[in-house]
C-alpha positions as CSV (number, residue, x, y, z in Angstrom):
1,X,66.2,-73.7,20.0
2,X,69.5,-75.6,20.7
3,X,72.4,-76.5,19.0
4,X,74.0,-80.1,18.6
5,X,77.2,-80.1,19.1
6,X,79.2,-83.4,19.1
7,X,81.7,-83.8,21.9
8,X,84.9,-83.5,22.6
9,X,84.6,-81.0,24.3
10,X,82.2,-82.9,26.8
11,X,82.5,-79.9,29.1
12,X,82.2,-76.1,27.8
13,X,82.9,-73.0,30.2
14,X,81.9,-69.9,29.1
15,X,83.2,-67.0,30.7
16,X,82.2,-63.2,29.5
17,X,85.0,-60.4,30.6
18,X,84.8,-58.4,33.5
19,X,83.7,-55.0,33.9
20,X,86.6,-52.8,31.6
21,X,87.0,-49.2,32.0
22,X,85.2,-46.4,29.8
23,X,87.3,-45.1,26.8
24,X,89.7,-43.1,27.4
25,X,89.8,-40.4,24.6
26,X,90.2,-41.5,21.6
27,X,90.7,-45.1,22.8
28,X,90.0,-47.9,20.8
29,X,87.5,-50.3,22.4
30,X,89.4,-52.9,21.3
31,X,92.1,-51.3,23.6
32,X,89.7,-50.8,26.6
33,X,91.1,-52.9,29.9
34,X,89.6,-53.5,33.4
35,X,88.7,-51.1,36.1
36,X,89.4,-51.7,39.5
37,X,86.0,-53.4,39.7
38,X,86.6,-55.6,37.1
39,X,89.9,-57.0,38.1
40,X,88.4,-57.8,41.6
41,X,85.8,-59.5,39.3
42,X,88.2,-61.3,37.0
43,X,90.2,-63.0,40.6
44,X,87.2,-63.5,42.4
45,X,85.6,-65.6,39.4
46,X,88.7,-67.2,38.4
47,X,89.3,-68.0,42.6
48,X,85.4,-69.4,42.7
49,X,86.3,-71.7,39.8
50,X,89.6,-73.0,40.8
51,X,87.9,-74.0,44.3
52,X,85.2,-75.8,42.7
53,X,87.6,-77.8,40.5
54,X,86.3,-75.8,37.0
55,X,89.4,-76.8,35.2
56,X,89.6,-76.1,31.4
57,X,91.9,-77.7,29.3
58,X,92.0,-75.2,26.8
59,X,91.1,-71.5,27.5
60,X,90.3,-69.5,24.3
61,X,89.7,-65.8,24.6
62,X,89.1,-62.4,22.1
63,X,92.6,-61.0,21.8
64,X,90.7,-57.5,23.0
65,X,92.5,-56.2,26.3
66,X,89.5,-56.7,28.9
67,X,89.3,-60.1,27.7
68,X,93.4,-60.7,27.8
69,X,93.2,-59.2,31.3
70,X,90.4,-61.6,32.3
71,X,92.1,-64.9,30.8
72,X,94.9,-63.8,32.9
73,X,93.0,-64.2,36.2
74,X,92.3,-67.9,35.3
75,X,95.6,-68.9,34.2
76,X,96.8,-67.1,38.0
77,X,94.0,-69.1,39.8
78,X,95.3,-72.7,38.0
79,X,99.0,-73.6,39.0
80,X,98.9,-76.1,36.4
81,X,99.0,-75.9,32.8
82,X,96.3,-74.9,31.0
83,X,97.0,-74.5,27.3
84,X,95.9,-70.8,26.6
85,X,95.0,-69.3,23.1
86,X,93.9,-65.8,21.6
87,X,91.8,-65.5,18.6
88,X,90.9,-62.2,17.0
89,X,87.5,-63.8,15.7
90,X,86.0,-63.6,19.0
91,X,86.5,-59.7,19.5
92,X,83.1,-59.1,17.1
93,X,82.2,-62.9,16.5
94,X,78.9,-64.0,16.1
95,X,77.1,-66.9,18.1
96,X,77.9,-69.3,15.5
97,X,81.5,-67.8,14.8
98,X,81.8,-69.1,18.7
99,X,79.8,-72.3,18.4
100,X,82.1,-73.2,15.4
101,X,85.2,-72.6,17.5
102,X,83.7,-74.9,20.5
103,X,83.3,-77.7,18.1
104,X,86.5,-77.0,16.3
105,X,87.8,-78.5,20.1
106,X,87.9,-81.8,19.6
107,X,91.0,-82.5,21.4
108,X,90.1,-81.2,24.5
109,X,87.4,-82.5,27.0
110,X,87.1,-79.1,28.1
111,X,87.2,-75.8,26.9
112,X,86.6,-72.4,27.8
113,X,85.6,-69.2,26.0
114,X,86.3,-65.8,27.2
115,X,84.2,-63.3,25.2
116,X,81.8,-60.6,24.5
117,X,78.2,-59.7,25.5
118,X,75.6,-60.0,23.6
119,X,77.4,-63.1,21.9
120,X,77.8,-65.2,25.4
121,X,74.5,-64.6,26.3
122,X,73.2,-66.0,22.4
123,X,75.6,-68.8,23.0
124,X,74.4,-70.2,26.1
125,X,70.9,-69.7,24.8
126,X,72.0,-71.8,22.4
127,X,73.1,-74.3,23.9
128,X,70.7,-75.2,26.9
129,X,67.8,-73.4,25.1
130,X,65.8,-70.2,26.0
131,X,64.4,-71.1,29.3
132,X,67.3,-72.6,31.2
133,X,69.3,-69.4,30.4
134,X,66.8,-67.3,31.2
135,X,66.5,-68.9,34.8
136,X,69.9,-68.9,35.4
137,X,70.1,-65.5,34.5
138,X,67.3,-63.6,34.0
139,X,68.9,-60.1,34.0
140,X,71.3,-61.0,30.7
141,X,74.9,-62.4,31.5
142,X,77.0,-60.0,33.5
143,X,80.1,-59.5,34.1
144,X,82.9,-62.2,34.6
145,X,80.1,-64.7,35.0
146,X,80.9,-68.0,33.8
147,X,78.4,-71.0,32.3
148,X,79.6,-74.3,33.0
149,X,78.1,-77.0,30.4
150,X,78.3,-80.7,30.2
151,X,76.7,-82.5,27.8
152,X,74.3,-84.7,28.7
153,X,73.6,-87.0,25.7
154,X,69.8,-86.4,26.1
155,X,68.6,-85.9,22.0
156,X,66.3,-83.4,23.2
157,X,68.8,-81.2,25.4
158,X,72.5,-81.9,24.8
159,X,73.5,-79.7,26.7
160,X,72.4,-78.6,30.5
161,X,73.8,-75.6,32.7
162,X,75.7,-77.3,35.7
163,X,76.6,-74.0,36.9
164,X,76.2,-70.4,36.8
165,X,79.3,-68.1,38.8
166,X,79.6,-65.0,39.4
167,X,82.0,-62.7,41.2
């Protein structure tokens, strides 16, 4: 099933963190950065985007560390401004605690999300719909891979998957 959302935003990027290390200890997950994969993950996807012109006008990502780290890469890849913002909701959020920050956007005409697993993979389900998300990604959203979303004004689907990156 999909969800209507009205635009602005007209175009929605959503971007799930790269791979983070394994707790350390007794390390909070919360305070878990990236390993060395995942920060060759976070420039690589952040790079890939920036060359394709994937622009957001707003990045919004968890305030958890692997996400911070991620966010990071983008605002590197983009010399210009992007306005950038950190929300604790998105560190445990559910799909519609992320939906209702996406429609909250209606100053932007593009936003992007950088969040958690299983909650990226539910949004973008619910979004373009079972089947599309399943095709684009049939072995469950991986790391630093990032949905890009216009909507389409088709009634029926809203939303369609214009592209699917990954590092």
């Amino acid at each position: 099933m999909t969800v209507v959302l009205s635009p602005p935003p007209y175009r929605i990027y959503l971007l799930r963190h790269a791979k983070a290390a394994a707790a350390a200890g007794d390390q909070r997950d919360f305070d878990r950065g990236l390993d060395d994969v995942g920060y060759a993950e976070a420039e690589s996807i952040a790079d890939q985007a920036a060359d394709k012109g994937f622009r957001p006008d707003r990045v919004i990502s968890s305030t958890a560390v692997r996400c911070h780290e991620t966010a990071d890469a983008i605002r590197r890849a983009h010399n210009e401004t992007v306005d950038f913002q950190f929300v604790d909701e998105l560190y445990n959020g559910t799909a519609n605690t992320y939906l209702e920050i996406i429609d909250a956007q209606n100053d932007s005409q593009s936003v992007m999300l950088v969040g958690h697993n299983p909650t990226m993979d539910q949004v973008l389900e619910a979004l373009v719909g079972h089947d599309a998300a399943a095709a684009a990604i049939p072995q469950g959203y991986p790391t630093a891979g990032l949905a890009v979303l216009d909507h389409g004004g088709n009634a029926d689907a809203p939303w369609t998957l214009t592209a699917f990156l990954k590092p």
